[in-house]
N, C-alpha and C positions, 0 to 999 in steps of 0.2 A: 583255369583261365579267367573264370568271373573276380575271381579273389585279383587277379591282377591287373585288369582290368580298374575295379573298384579300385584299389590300391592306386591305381596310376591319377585318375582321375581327383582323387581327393587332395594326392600331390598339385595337379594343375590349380586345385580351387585354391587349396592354402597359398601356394605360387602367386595366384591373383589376387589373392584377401593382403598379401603382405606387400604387395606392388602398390596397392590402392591406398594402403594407408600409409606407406609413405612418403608416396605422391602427395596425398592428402598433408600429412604433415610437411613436408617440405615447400607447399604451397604456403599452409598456414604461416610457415617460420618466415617467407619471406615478405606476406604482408604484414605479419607483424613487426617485420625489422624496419619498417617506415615508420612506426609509432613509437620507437624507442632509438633509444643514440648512448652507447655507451664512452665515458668521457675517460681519460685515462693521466691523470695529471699529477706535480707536486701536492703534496700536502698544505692543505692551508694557503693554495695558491688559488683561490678566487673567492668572491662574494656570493655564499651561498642566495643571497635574494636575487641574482641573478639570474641563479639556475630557477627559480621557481619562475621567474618575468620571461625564461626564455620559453619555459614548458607552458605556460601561459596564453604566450604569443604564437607557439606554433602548434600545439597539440600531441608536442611529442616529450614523452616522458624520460629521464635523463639517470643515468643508472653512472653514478661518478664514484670512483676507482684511485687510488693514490699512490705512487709510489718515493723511495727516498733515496734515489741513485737513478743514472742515465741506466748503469748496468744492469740493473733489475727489471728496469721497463725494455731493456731490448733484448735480452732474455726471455724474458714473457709473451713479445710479441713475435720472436723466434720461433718459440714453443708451437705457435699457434692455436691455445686451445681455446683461448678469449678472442673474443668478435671486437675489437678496439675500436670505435669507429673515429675518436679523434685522439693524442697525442701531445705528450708539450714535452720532449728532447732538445737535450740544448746542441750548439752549432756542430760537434765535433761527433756526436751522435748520429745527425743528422746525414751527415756524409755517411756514416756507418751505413745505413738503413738504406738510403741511396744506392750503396756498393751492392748490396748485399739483396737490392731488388725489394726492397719489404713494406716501398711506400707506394700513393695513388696519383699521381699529376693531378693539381690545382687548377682548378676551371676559372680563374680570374674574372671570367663573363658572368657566376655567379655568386661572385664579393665582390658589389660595387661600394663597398665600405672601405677596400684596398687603398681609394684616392686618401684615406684621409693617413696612412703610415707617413712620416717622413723621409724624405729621398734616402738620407746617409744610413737605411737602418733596413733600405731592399740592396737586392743585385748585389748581394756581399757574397765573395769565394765558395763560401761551404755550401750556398746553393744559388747558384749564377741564375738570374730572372726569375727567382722566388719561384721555382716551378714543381717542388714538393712542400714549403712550408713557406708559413704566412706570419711575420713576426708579435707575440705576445708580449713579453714584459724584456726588461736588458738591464745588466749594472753591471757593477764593480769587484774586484777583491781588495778588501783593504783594511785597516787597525782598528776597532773601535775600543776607546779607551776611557777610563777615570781621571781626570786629568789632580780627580783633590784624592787622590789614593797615590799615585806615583811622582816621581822626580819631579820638580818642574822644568828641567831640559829638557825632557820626553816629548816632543811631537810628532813623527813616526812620520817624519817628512823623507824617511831615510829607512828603509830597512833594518841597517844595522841596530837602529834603537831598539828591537826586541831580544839582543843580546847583550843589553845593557844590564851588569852583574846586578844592580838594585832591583831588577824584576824575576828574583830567584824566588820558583816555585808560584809566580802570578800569571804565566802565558798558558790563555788557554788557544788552543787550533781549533780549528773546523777539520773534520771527520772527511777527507778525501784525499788521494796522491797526488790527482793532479795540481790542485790548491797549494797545497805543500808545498810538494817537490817544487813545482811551478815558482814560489815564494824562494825559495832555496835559489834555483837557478837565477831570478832576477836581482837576488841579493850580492851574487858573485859578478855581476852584470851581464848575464847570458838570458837568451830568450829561452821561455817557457817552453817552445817547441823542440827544443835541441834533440837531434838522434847521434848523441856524442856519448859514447861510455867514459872518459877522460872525465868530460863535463859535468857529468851526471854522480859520476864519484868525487867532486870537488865538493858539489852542491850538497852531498848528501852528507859529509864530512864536515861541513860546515854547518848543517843543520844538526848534526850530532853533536857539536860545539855548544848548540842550545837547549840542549838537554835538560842545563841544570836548572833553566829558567820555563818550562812547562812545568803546569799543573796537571792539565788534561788534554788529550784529545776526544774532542766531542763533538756533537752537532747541535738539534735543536734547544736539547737541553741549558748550552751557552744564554740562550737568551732571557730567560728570568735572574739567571744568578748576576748576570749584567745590570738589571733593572731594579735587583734586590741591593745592588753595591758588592756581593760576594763575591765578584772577581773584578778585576781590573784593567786585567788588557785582552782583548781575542783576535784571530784573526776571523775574518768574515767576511759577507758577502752583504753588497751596498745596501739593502730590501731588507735585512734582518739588521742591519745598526739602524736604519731607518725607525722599526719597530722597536726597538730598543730605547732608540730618542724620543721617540714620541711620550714615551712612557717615564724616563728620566729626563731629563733637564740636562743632569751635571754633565753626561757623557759627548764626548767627542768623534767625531769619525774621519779618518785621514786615508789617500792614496799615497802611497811614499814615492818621489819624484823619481827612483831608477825604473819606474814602470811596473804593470800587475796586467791581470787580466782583465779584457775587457769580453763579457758573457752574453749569451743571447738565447730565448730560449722563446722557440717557436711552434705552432700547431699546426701538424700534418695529417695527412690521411693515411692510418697503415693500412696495408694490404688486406687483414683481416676485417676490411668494416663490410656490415649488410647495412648502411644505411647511408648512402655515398650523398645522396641529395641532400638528406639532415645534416650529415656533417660541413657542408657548406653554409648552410642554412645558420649554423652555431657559428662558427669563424665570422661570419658578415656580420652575425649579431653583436660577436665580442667585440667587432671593430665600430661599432655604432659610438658617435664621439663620447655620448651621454654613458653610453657604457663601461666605455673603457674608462674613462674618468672615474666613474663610481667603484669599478672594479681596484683600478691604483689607488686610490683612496686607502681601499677599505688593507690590501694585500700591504701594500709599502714600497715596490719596487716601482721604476721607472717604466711608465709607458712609450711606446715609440710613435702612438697615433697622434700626431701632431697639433687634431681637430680637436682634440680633449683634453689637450694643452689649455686650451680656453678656457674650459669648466673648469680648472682645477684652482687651487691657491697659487699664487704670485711668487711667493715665498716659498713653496714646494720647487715646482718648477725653475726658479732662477739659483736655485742652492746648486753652486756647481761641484760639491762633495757626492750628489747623489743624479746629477743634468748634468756631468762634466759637458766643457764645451769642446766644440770641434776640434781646435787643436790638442785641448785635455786628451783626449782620443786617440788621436795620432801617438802620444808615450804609450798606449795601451799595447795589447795582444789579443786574437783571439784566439783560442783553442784549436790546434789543427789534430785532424784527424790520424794520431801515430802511428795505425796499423794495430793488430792485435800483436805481433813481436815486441814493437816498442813498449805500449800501453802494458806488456805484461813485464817489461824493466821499470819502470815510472812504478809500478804496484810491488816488485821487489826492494828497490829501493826505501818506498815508504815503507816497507815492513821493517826492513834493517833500523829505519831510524824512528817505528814506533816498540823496536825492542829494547832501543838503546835508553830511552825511560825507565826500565825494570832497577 
C-alpha cells in the first residue's frame, strides 16, 4: 500500500513539474511574440534597410520569410505550423483566405498612415472596406521587349504581336496559369475570369498556335537574360520590366490595347500571428509617405500611397506604362477569385499548353 501510495504521489509531482513548465513556457512564448514579428512576403519585394529602420524604431526584431506563388504562401498558412504575423497575397488570394477564415480584421484606428493610400486602390471587390488587407505595391501584365533585336512593326499594342512568325523561338512567359491562360483569353477577346470551358479551350488552342515562337517558360530568372539582350520579348509583370529598364536603356515595355490584368498585392494579418499589435505597427510604418517612397524606389513596382507620390521622381510617376491612368484602368481586369474547381481547369489547361512545347 506504501509502494502505491509513493507511486501515486510522484505521479501528482511529475503532473505539477510538467503543468508548471508549460505554463511557464507558454507564458514565455507569449511575451516573447511582442518582440518579434514574422514577415511573410515575395522575394525581393522590399528594401531590406527598411526592415532594419523598422526594428530600430520599434524594438522589435523581424524574422522575414519569402515565398514565389500565392499558392505556396496559402498553403503554408493552411498548414498552420508558421506563426505569420503579416502576409503580401494578391487580390484573388485574398478572397481565398477570407472564405476560408484564415485572416485578422484591420484596426484602421491603428494605421493612421491609411489617409495617405489613394481612393481608387481601397474599397475594391476582393475586399469591400479594406477590412482584412491594407494595399502594398499594384501593376500590370504586359510585353517587355527589345525593340533593336525584333521587327520594327512589333509594338505589342495588340496581342496578336507575340504570334508574329518572326519571333520564332524568342518568347519567353512568366511562369503561372493564371498570367497565361489570362493572356490567352484576352487575346481571343474574352475576360481573364471566364468560367467557360468552350472559352477556355479556344484560348488554350490559340496559345498552342504559339508554341513555335516560345523559348521558355520562366520566371525570375527572365530578368538578367533581358538586361543582358539574350532575349527579346517576355511577357511580365509592370515591376520587373520596370527593373529591367532601369538597368537597359534599349528595352521597351507595352500593355496591348484588348486589355491584361490589372494586380494588387496587399498585407494582411493571418490567423496564425502572436504578434497582432506589431503587425499593425509594420503596416502603418510601410505606409509612412517617406517609406513607401524609398520602399518603391528601391523594389520597382507601383505604389498606391499617394503621399509618396511626392517624394518620388516626376518621371517615375507620370510614365503611364507603369501609373496607367484612371481610364488606362478601366481596359484592365482584376483577378477574381475562381473557386478551387475552376482555378484547378485554368492549371490544366496551362499544363496541356506547357506540354505542347516538348
Amino acid at each position: 500500500m506504501r509502494e502505491l501510495v509513493q507511486a501515486t504521489a510522484a505521479i501528482v509531482i511529475v503532473c505539477a513539474l510538467l503543468f508548471f513548465t508549460v505554463d511557464r513556457m507558454q507564458s514565455s512564448g507569449s511575451a516573447g511574440s511582442k518582440d518579434t514579428l514574422t514577415v511573410y512576403n515575395w522575394g525581393e519585394y522590399i528594401d531590406p534597410e527598411l526592415i532594419d529602420k523598422f526594428e530600430e524604431e520599434t524594438g522589435i526584431k523581424v524574422t522575414y520569410e519569402t515565398f514565389d506563388s500565392n499558392e505556396a504562401m496559402l498553403t503554408k498558412v493552411q498548414q498552420g505550423g508558421s506563426a505569420y504575423d503579416i502576409a503580401v497575397p494578391s487580390e484573388y488570394t485574398i478572397e481565398s483566405m477570407k472564405e476560408d477564415d484564415l485572416l485578422i480584421p484591420i484596426d484602421h484606428g491603428l494605421v493612421p498612415n491609411l489617409k495617405n493610400i489613394n481612393a481608387d486602390f481601397m474599397d475594391l471587390p476582393f475586399d469591400p472596406g479594406n477590412e482584412y488587407s491594407i494595399p502594398y505595391f499594384w501593376g500590370t501584365v504586359g510585353v517587355v521587349y527589345n525593340p533593336n533585336l525584333i521587327e520594327d512593326h512589333l509594338t505589342f499594342e495588340t496581342w496578336e504581336d507575340l504570334w508574329d512568325p518572326s519571333l520564332k523561338r524568342k518568347v519567353f512567359l512568366v511562369d503561372g496559369s493564371r498570367e497565361v491562360i489570362g493572356m490567352g483569353l484576352n487575346s481571343i477577346g474574352e475576360s481573364l475570369n471566364v468560367k467557360d470551358e468552350d472559352l477556355l479551350r479556344e484560348a488554350t488552342d490559340h496559345l498552342i498556335e504559339l508554341s513555335p515562337n516560345i523559348k521558355a517558360i520562366i520566371g525570375d530568372e527572365i530578368t538578367p537574360l533581358m538586361i543582358n539582350n539574350e532575349a527579346s520579348v517576355a511577357l511580365t509583370f509592370s515591376g520587373q520590366a520596370a527593373d529591367m529598364m532601369w538597368e537597359n536603356e534599349e528595352l521597351e515595355f507595352a500593355v496591348p490595347q484588348e486589355g491584361s490584368n490589372l494586380w494588387f498585392d496587399n498585407m494582411v494579418i493571418p490567423k496564425t500571428s502572436q504578434n497582432i499589435e506589431g503587425a499593425h505597427k509594420f503596416i502603418n510604418f510601410m505606409l509612412d509617405p517617406e517609406n513607401a517612397a524609398q520602399n518603391a524606389d528601391y523594389v520597382g513596382y507601383s505604389t498606391p500611397n499617394e503621399a509618396a507620390w511626392e517624394l518620388m521622381d516626376e518621371e517615375v510617376i507620370n510614365d503611364e506604362r507603369f501609373y496607367p491612368s484612371h481610364d488606362q484602368r478601366e481596359t484592365l481586369e482584376v483577378y477574381e477569385n475562381l473557386g478551387l474547381e475552376w482555378l484547378g481547369k485554368y492549371n490544366e489547361y496551362f499544363l496541356e499548353f506547357k506540354m505542347s512545347l516538348r
